[in-house]
C-alpha positions, -999 to +999 in steps of 0.1 A: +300-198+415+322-223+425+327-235+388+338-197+376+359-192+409+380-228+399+379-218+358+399-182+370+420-203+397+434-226+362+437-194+342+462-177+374+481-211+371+484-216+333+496-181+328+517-185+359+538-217+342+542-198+308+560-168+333+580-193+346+585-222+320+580-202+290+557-224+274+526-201+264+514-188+231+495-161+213+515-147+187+538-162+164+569-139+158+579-144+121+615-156+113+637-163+083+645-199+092+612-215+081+580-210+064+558-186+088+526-200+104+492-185+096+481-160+119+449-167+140+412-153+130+393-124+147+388-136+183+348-152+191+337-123+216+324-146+244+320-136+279+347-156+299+359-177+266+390-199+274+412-208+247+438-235+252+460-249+218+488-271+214+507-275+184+538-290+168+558-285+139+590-298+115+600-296+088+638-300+068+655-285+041+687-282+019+679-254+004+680-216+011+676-182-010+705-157-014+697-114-008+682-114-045+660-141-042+678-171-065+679-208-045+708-221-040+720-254-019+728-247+014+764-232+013+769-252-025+771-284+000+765-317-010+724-322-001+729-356+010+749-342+038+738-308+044+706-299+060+685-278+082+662-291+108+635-269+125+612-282+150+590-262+174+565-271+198+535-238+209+510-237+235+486-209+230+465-195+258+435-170+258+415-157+282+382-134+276+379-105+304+350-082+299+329-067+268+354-081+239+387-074+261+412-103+266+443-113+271+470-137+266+510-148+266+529-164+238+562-179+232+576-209+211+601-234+217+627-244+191+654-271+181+676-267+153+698-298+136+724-282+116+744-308+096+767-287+069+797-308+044+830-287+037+864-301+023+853-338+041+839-333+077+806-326+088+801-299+110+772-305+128+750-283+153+722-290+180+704-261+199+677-262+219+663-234+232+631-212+238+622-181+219+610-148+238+576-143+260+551-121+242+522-107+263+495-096+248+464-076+254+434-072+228+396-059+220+378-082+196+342-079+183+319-104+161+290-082+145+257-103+129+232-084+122+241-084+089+219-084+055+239-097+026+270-110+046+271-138+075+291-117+096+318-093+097+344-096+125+375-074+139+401-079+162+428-054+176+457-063+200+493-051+209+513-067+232+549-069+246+577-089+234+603-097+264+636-115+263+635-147+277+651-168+251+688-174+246+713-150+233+708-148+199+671-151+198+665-125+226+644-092+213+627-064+229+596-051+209+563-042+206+538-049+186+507-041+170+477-065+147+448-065+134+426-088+120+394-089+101+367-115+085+340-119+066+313-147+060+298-157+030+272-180+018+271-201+056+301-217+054+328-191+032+353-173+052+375-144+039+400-126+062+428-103+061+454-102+092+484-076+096+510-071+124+541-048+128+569-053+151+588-026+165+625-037+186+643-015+210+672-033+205+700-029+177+701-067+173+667-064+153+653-047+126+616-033+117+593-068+113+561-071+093+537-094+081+506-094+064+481-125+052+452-133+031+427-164+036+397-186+025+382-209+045+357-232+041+345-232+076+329-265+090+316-277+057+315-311+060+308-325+092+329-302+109+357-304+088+369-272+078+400-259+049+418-229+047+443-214+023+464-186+028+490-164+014+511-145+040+541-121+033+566-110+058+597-088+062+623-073+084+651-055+086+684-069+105+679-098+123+705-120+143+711-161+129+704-181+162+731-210+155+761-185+146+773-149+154+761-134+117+738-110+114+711-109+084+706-074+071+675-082+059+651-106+048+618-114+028+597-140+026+563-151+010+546-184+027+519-208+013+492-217+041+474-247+042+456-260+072+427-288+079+408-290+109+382-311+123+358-295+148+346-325+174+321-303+197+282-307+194+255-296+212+251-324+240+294-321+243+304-286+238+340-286+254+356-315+231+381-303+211+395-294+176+422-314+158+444-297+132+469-306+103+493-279+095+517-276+061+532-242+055+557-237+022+580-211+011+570-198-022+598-175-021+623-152-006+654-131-003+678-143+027+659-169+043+661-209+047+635-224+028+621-250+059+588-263+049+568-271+078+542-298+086+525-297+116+495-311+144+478-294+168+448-297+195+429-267+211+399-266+234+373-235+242+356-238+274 
């Protein structure tokens, strides 16, 4: 009793710090700047599951893609002197509430590094800023009793997104995912995963996204490999550094991620380590920011 009463008392404090620092994560709003990250997998239906991640990307570029798709150097710049920069660090927090209903909060924190060559000066930017609070709300469900397959799960969420980060990045939305896998063989995973943003505001357009994977899932030693394919799009969106405006943009994303899975049966609560490297394949009207990233979670 007292164990579950100090477990909901950490879940009350962690989801109070996002509201306040803005530091929480469970969805990863797609944007035009760098390669998108791969979506998460049906939620495990366990009664009480806590789900804490860290994670941490960057990645550079001097490259970019014009509105029918041909790569170009950023602004015909020299590359030696012109260059994007995208970091961004995520927490992600979940919290399982009753019979495959949870809950959670996202939001990501970014710094850009603009450095752009014209006519002999650099112009050079620095922003750092947070993105916008998404709270979500979902119904997941992990069904075994299967005959030719391993399993077969779903997840279903919509949430809200709020503004909370600086001017140009600030949207009001709403969306809606779902997200569906399959296991073969012990140790194959196939999934599908698909979210739609809708904005209130005129700043921002229509956003979707939808991804493919295969995972070899704890194959070795709890190692584990995934590869996935996701393509996203939207209509109008705001550039965070400057006082444009995108009137649209596409972009197709290669997903690679390696993890290695430390819990056992005598230490169930140690935790998962990840490497990260997402690439743009290709795109109209985006940045093309590879990025490399490490990340951390535990489930308790």
């Amino acid at each position: 009793m007292r164990k579950t009463v100090k477990k909901r008392a950490l879940i009350l404090v962690l989801l109070g710090m996002g509201t306040i620092t803005l530091s929480l994560i469970a969805f990863d709003q797609s944007r035009f700047f760098h390669a998108q990250y791969f979506p998460q997998e049906p939620r495990f239906e366990e009664k009480n599951l806590t789900s804490l991640m860290l994670r941490a990307f960057t990645g550079k570029t001097y490259k970019q893609t014009d509105s029918c798709g041909t790569t170009i150097q950023i602004a015909d710049f020299t590359p030696e002197k012109s260059y994007y920069q995208i970091q961004s660090v995520i927490l992600d927090v979940y919290q399982n509430i009753h019979n495959g209903f949870y809950m959670g909060a996202t939001v990501p924190w970014y710094h850009f590094k603009i450095d752009e060559f014209c006519n002999g000066i650099t112009h050079e930017k620095k922003i750092v800023t947070s993105a916008n609070i998404c709270l979500i709300g979902g119904y997941t469900h992990n069904y075994e009793a299967c005959e030719e397959l391993d399993f077969i799960d779903f997840t279903l969420e919509t949430g809200l997104i709020l503004p909370t980060g600086d001017n140009h990045l600030q949207a009001r939305g709403v969306l809606f995912r779902g997200a569906t896998a399959t296991g073969l063989f012990d140790w194959i995973t196939t999934g599908i995963s698909a979210d739609i943003v809708g904005f209130f505001d005129h700043h921002n357009g229509r956003l979707w996204d939808i991804t493919w994977y295969l995972k070899a899932d704890h194959a070795l030693h709890g190692i584990s490999c995934l590869l996935a394919y996701t393509h996203s799009n939207q209509h109008k969106t705001p550039v965070p550094w400057s006082n444009a405006c995108l009137p649209f943009w596409t972009m197709d994303t290669l997903n690679f991620e390696l993890s290695f899975d430390s819990a056992c049966f005598e230490h169930p609560f140690l935790p998962s380590f990840y490497f990260y490297y997402n690439h743009v394949l290709s795109g109209k009207n985006v940045i093309r920011t590879p990025q490399t990233g490490l990340g951390i979670s535990f489930d308790f």
